[in-house]
C-alpha positions as CSV (number, residue, x, y, z in Angstrom):
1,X,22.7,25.0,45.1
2,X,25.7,23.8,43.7
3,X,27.1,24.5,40.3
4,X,26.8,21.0,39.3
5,X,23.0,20.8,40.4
6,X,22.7,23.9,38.1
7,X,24.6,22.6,35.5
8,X,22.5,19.2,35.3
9,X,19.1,21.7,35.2
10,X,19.9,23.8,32.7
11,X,20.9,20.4,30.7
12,X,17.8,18.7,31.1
13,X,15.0,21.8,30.2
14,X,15.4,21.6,26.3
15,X,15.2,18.1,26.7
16,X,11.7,18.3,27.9
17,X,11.0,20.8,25.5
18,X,12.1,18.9,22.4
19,X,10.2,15.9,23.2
20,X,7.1,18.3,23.8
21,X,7.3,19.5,20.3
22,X,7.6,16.6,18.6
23,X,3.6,15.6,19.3
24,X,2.9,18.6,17.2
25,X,5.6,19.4,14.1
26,X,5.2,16.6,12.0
27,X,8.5,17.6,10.4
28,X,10.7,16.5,13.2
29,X,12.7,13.8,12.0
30,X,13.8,11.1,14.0
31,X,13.7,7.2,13.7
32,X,9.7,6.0,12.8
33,X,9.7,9.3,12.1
34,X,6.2,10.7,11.9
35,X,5.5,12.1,9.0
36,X,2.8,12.4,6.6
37,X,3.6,10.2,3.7
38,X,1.0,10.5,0.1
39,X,0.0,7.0,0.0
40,X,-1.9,8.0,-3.9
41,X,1.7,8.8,-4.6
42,X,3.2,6.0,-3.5
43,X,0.5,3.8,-4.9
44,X,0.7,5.2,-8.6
45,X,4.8,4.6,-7.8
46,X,4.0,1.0,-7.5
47,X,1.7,0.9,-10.6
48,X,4.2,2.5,-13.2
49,X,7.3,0.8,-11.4
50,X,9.8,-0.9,-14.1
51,X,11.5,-2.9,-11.1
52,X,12.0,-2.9,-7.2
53,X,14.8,-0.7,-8.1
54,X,12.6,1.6,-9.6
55,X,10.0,1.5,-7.0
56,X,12.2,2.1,-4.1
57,X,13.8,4.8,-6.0
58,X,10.6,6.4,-6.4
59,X,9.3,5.8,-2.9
60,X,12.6,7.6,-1.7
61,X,11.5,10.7,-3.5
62,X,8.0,10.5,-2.3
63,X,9.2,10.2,1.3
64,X,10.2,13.4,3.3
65,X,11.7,11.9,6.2
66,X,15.5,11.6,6.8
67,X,15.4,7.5,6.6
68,X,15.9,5.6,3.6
69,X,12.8,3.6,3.0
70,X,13.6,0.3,2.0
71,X,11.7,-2.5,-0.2
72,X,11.3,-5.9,-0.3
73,X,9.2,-7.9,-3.1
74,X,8.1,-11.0,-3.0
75,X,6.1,-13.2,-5.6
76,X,3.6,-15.3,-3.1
77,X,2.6,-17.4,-5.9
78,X,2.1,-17.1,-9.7
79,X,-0.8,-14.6,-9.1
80,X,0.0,-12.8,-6.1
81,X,2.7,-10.8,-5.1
82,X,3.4,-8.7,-1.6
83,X,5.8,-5.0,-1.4
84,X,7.1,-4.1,1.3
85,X,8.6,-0.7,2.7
86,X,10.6,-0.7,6.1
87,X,12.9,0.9,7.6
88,X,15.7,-1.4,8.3
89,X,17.3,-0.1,11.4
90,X,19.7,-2.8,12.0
91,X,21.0,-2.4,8.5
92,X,20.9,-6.3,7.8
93,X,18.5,-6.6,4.9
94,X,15.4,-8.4,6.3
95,X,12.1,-7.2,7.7
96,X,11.2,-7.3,10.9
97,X,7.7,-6.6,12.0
98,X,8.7,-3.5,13.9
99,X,10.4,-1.7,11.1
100,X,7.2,-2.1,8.6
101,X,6.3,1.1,7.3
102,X,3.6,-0.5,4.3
103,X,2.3,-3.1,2.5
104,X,1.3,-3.8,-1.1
105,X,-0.2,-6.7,-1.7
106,X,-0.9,-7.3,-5.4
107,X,-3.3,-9.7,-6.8
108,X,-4.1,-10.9,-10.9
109,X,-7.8,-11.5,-10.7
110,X,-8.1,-12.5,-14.8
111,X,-6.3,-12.6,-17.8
112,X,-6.0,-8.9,-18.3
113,X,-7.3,-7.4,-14.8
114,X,-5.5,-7.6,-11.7
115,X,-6.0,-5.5,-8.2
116,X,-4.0,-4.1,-5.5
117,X,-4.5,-2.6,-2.1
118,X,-2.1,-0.6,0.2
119,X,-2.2,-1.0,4.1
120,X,-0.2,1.0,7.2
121,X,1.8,-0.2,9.8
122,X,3.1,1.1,12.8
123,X,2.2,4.9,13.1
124,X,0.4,4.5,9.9
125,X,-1.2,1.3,11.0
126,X,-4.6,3.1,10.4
127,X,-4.4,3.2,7.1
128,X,-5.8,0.9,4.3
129,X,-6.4,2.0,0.7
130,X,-9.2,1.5,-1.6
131,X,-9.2,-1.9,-3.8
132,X,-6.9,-0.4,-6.5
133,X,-7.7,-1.9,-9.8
134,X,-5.6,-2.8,-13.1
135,X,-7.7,-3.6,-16.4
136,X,-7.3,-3.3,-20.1
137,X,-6.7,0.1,-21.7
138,X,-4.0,1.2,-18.5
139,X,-0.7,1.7,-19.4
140,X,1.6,0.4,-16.4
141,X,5.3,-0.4,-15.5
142,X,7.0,-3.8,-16.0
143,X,6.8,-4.5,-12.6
144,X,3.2,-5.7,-13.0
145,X,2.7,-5.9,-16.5
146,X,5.2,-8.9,-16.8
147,X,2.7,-10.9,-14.5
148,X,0.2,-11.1,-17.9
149,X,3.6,-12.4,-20.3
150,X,2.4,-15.7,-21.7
151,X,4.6,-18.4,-19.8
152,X,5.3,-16.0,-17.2
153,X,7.1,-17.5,-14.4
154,X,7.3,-15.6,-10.6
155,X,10.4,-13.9,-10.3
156,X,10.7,-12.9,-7.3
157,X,9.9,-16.4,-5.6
158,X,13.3,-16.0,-3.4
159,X,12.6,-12.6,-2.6
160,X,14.2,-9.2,-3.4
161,X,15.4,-7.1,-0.6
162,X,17.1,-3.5,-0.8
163,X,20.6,-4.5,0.0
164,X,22.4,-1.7,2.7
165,X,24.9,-1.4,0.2
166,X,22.1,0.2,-2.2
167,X,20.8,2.2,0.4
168,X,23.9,4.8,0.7
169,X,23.3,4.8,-3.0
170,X,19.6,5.3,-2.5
171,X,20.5,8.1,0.1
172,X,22.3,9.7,-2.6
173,X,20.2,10.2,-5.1
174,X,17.2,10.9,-2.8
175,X,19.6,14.1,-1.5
176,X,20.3,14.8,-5.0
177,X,16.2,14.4,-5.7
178,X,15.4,17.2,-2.9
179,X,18.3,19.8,-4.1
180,X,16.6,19.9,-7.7
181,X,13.0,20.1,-6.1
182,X,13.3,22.4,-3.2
183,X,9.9,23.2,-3.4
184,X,8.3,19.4,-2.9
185,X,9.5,19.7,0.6
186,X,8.5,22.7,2.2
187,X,7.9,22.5,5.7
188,X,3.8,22.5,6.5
189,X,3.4,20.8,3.0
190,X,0.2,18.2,2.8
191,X,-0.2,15.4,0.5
192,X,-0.5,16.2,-3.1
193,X,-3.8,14.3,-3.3
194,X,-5.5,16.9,-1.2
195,X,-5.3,14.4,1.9
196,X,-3.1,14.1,4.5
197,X,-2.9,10.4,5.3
198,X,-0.6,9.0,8.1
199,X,-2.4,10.2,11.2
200,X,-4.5,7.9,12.8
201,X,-8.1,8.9,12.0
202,X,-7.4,10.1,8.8
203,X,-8.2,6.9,7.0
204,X,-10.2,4.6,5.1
205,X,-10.5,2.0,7.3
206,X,-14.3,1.6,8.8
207,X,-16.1,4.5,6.2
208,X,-16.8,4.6,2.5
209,X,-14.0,6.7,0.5
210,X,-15.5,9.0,-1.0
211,X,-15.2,9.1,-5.2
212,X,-12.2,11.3,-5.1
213,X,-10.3,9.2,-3.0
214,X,-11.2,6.0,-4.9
215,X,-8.8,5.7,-7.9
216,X,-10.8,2.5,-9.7
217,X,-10.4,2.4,-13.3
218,X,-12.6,4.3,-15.3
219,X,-12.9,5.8,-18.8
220,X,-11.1,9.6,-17.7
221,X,-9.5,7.4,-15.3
222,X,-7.8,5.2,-17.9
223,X,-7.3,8.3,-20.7
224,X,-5.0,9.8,-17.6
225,X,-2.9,6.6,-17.7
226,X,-2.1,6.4,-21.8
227,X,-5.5,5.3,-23.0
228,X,-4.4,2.3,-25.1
229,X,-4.3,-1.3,-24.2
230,X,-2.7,-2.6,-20.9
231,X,0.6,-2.7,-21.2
232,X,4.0,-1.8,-19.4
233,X,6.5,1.0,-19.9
234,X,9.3,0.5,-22.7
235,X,12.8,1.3,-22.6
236,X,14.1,4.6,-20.8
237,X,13.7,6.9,-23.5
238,X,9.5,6.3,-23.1
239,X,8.3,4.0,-25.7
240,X,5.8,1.8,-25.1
241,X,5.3,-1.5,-25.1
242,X,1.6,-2.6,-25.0
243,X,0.3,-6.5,-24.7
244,X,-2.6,-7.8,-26.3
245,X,-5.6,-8.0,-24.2
């Protein structure tokens, strides 16, 4: 056999053997990367979000995979708004329907009660959250609270998208996030809820959640959210701005 026969053999083994081990570590990082992502976590992001800014921010530290997760929000109509996370491989700013990672789809069902559910796509296409409500007595970011303003107006009508400019600053920060909490990404560690979500099976879609896995609002469930009146999140330094139900 000739040395260049060798040559190309001994090139192409780990090849085989990389691609082998990626059906089992869930920690290999790649593009549509495969990882479990906490879905509660990225739900209660959305919930106590200030902004998109915030949210993606957030999202970005919930996310252990080496892409940048990014967001775009738009206000459907004057009650219903749709998040979305992608990864935005070409780098130009718009979704496409490969790149969809989730969506958030957000409705205001009354003058002080509004719900919102969370659905997979792509490798977490299997996934679909419970019916997420939002009533009086939760304590919640701006993001949705500004939806129950009197003479509140859409903002996000012409869409917000996370620019690729703000995603190197994105990147940043989320490398600065994982420095200062080494031990949030461990590799082997599960969702913080208890559940790992993100591989097909391990959803909600076509069984009853059980009670754990069903955050609906409830009395302990509301104390664990500030306990007054719905409201949003104040200023940076915490304080709280509550509306009148």
């Amino acid at each position: 056999m000739g040395l260049a026969a060798v040559a190309a053999l001994l090139v192409g083994v780990p090849a085989c053997n990389d691609s082998g081990s990626r059906g089992t570590d869930r920690w290999v990082t790649t593009q549509n990367t495969n990882v479990d992502i906490d879905w509660d976590a990225v739900g209660k992001a959305y919930r106590e979000a200030e902004g998109p800014e915030d949210f993606e921010q957030k999202v970005n530290e919930i996310y252990t995979g080496d892409e940048v997760i990014s967001v775009s929000v738009v206000d459907l109509d004057e009650k219903a708004q749709e998040v979305t996370g992608f990864f935005d491989q070409d780098a130009n700013g718009q979704v496409a329907e490969g790149e969809k990672i989730f969506t958030i789809r957000r409705d205001i069902t009354g003058t002080d009660k509004a719900q919102y559910q969370l659905s997979g796509h792509g490798h977490y296409a299997g996934y679909r959250s419970p019916m997420w409500d939002i009533a009086a007595g939760m304590v919640v970011g701006s993001m949705i609270s500004r939806a129950f303003s009197p003479g509140y107006r859409p903002v996000y009508t012409q869409g917000y998208v996370t620019s690729p400019q703000r995603r190197g600053a994105l990147t940043s920060h989320r490398d600065s996030y994982r420095q200062k909490n080494p031990e949030k990404f461990r590799s082997g560690k599960n969702s913080q809820s208890g559940r790992t979500y993100g591989r097909k099976g391990n959803n909600f879609g076509g069984s009853k959640p059980s009670s754990s896995s069903t955050p609906r609002s409830s009395p302990s469930r509301s104390r664990s959210f500030g306990g007054g009146r719905f409201g949003r999140r104040g200023s940076p330094k915490g304080r709280v701005v509550r509306l009148t139900a």
